[in-house]
N, C-alpha and C positions, 0 to 999 in steps of 0.2 A: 382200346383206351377211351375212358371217357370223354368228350371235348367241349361238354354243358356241364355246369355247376350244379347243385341242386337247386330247385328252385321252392318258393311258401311252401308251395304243397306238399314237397316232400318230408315237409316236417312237422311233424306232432305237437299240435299248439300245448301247453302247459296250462294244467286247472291252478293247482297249487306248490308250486317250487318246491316253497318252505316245509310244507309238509313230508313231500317227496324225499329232500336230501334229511330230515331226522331219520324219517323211518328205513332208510339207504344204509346211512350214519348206525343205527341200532343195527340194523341185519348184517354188517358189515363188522361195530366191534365185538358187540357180546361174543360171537362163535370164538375171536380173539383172544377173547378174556376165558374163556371155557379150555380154551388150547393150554392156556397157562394152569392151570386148576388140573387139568389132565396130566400135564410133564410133572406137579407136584403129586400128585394120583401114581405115576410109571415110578415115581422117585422113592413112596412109600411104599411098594409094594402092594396096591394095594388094589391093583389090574387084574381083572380076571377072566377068563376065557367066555363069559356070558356078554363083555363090554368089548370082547373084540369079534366077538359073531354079530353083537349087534352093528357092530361100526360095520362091516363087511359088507353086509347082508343089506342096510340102507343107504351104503356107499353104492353098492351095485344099483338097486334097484330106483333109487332115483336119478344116478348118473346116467343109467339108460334110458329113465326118461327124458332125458336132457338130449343125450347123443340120436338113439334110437329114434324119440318122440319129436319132441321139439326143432330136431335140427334137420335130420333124412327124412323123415319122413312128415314133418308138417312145414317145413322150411323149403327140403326142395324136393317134395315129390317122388323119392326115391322109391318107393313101392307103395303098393296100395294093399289095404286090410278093410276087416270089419269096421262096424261105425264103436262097437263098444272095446275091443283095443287100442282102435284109434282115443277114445275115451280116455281108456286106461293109461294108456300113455304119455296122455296131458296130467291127469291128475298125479301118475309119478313123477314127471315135472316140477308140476307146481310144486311140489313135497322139498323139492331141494331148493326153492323160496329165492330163484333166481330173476323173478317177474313175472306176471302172469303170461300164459301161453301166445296172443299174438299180438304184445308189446315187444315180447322177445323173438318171435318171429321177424317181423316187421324192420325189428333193429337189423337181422342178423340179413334179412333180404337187403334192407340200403345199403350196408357194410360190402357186401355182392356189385348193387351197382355202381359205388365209386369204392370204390377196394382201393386204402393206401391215395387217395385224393381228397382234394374239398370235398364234403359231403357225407365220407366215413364218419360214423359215430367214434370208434374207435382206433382208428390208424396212429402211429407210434413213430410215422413218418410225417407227417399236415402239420406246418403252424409249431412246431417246437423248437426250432432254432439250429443251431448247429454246432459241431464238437461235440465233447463230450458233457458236456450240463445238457445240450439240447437232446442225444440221446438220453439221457437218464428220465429228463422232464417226459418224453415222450414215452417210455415205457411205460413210466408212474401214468400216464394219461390212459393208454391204451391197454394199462391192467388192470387198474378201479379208480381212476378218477373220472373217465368218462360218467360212468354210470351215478355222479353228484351234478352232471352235467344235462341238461337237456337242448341245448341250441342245434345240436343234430342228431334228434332220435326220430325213427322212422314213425311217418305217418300211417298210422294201420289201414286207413282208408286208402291209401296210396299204392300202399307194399302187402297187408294183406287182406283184399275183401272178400274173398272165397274164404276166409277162415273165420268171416264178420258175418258170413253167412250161414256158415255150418252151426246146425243146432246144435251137434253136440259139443264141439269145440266151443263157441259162442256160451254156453253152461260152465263149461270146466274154468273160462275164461272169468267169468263173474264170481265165480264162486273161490275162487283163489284163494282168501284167507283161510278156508275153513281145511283146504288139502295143505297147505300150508303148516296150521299148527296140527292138523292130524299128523304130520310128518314128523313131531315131535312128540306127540302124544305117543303113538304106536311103540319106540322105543323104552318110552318112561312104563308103559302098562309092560310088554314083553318082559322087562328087566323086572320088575314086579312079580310078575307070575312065574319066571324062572328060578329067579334067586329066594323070593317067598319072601321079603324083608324091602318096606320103603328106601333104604338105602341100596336096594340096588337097582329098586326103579331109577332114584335120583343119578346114580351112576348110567344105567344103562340110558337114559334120558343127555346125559354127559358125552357118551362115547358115541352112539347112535344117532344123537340128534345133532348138539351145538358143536361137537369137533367135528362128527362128517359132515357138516353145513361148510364148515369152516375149509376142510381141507379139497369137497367139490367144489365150491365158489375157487379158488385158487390155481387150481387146474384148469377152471373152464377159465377161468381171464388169462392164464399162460395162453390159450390159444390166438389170442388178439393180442398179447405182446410177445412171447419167447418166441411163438411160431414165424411173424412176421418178421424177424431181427435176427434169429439164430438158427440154423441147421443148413440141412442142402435142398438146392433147388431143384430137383430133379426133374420136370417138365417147364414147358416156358408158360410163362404168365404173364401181365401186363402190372400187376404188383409185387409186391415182397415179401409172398408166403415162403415158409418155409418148411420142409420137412424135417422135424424134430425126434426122431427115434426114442431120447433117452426118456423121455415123459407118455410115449404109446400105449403102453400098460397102465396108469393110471389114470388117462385121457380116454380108455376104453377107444381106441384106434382111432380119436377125432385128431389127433398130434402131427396124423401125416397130413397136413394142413397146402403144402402143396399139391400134391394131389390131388385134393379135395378144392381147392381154386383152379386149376385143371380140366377138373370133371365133375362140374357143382352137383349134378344127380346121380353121380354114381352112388351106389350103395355102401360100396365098397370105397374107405379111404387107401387101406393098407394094399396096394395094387400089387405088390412083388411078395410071392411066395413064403419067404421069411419077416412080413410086417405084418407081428399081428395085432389083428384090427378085432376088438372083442364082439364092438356095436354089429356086425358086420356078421361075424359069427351066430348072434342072435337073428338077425333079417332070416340068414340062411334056415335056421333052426326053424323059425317062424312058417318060412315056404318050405318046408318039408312038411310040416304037418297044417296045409292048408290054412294058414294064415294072413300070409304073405301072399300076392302075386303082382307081376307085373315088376318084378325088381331091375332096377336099371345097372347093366352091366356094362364097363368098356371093353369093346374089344381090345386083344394083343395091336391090330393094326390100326387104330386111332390113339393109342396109349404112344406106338414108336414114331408117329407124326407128329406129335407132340412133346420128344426128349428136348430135352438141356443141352446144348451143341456144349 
């Protein structure tokens, strides 16, 4: 348990607020607005198997940048790779325009050191009040209202200066816009060059880019609100993670979120045999054909030192 607050330094001074929360404000409703245009798209029939490979195929590949990239393996160390996968897996990141790679780092390290106290960026439990208006406010807080927030986002110099160091990280990191709207470009040309017709760029541009922007942003904030509020607790913690099964498959195994507050380096969220953990699957895949090494596993006997009485 924490027993110091944070203090200046752990917090990331702000250049431009106002800037911040438009462009926050735009990343957050268009994909929105695109979700709707799409249920009128599924309503007319007018869905086609090129807009659900695309969604699929950019759902995977930048959600693993998120789980894979950003979170095990540049958040905490979970294994070590190449300096150009490691790349790669920033730049799939960025693609899913969830902040550049070690803003989001950084956030996701402070959230680690006061997990569910002052200091969390995102806890759904700090400063919300109590009953049921205070749970509500707090989830709305720790789903997407933090992120219009900056009074507690992690100081990258603080939380991560090994990744303010790394050349290549430190590139991926500057360069953010450009993997950004390549992230949406890629689907608009695919849909293009599969379908042969500007409307199915625009479409595939539809399904691949702004709805799967929309529905990974939503899954990855479930993990800082449903995970902390709802499921089971299956090892002891000093917070209120919890493990969330029903959303594991589309969280690509980040869901089992107790666990993973647990055993912040394992590689592995999904710890028991029947959780499957996707990101986790790919690590493996990764160290089978010499990509991967050095992957952090718990053992059975630190995993039963740590049950849920």
């Amino acid at each position: 348990m924490t027993t110091v607050g944070p203090l200046p330094s752990d917090i990331q001074p702000v250049e431009n607020e106002t800037r911040d929360r438009i462009i926050t404000g735009l990343v957050t409703v268009i994909p929105f607005l695109a979700v709707i245009v799409a249920g009128w798209q599924v309503w007319g029939s007018a869905l086609n198997w090129t807009d659900v490979f695309l969604f699929v195929g950019m759902y995977l590949l930048t959600g693993l940048g998120i789980t894979v990239g950003f979170h095990r393996l540049l958040t905490h160390r979970s294994f070590k790779t190449k300096p150009w996968v490691r790349g790669l897996f920033g730049i799939l990141g960025s693609a899913a325009i969830e902040g550049p790679v070690i803003s989001w780092v950084a956030d996701h390290r402070k959230h680690h050191t006061f997990s569910d106290e002052h200091g969390d960026p995102h806890s759904p439990h700090v400063d919300h009040g109590g009953g049921f208006k205070g749970a509500m406010k707090g989830l709305f807080h720790a789903h997407v209202g933090w992120i219009f927030i900056h009074t507690q986002r992690g100081n990258k110099e603080r939380f991560a200066p090994d990744l303010m160091k790394d050349p290549v990280i430190s590139w991926v990191d500057r360069t953010f816009i450009y993997w950004a709207i390549l992230g949406l470009l890629l689907p608009f040309f695919l849909g293009w060059i599969i379908g042969g017709t500007l409307v199915a760029g625009l479409t595939g541009l539809l399904w691949g880019g702004l709805v799967r922007v929309f529905v990974l942003h939503h899954f990855t904030y479930s993990i800082n609100s449903l995970c902390h509020t709802f499921g089971k607790k299956e090892f002891e913690t000093t917070d209120e993670s919890r493990n969330l099964a029903l959303i594991a498959i589309p969280t690509l195994g980040e869901a089992y979120h107790n666990s993973h507050h647990a055993f912040p380096t394992s590689a592995t969220h999904g710890l028991r045999w029947w959780q499957i953990d996707i990101s986790s699957l790919v690590i493996n895949g990764l160290e089978k054909v010499g990509l991967a090494w050095d992957v952090v596993r718990v053992s059975p006997e630190r995993q039963a030192s740590k049950v849920a009485s």
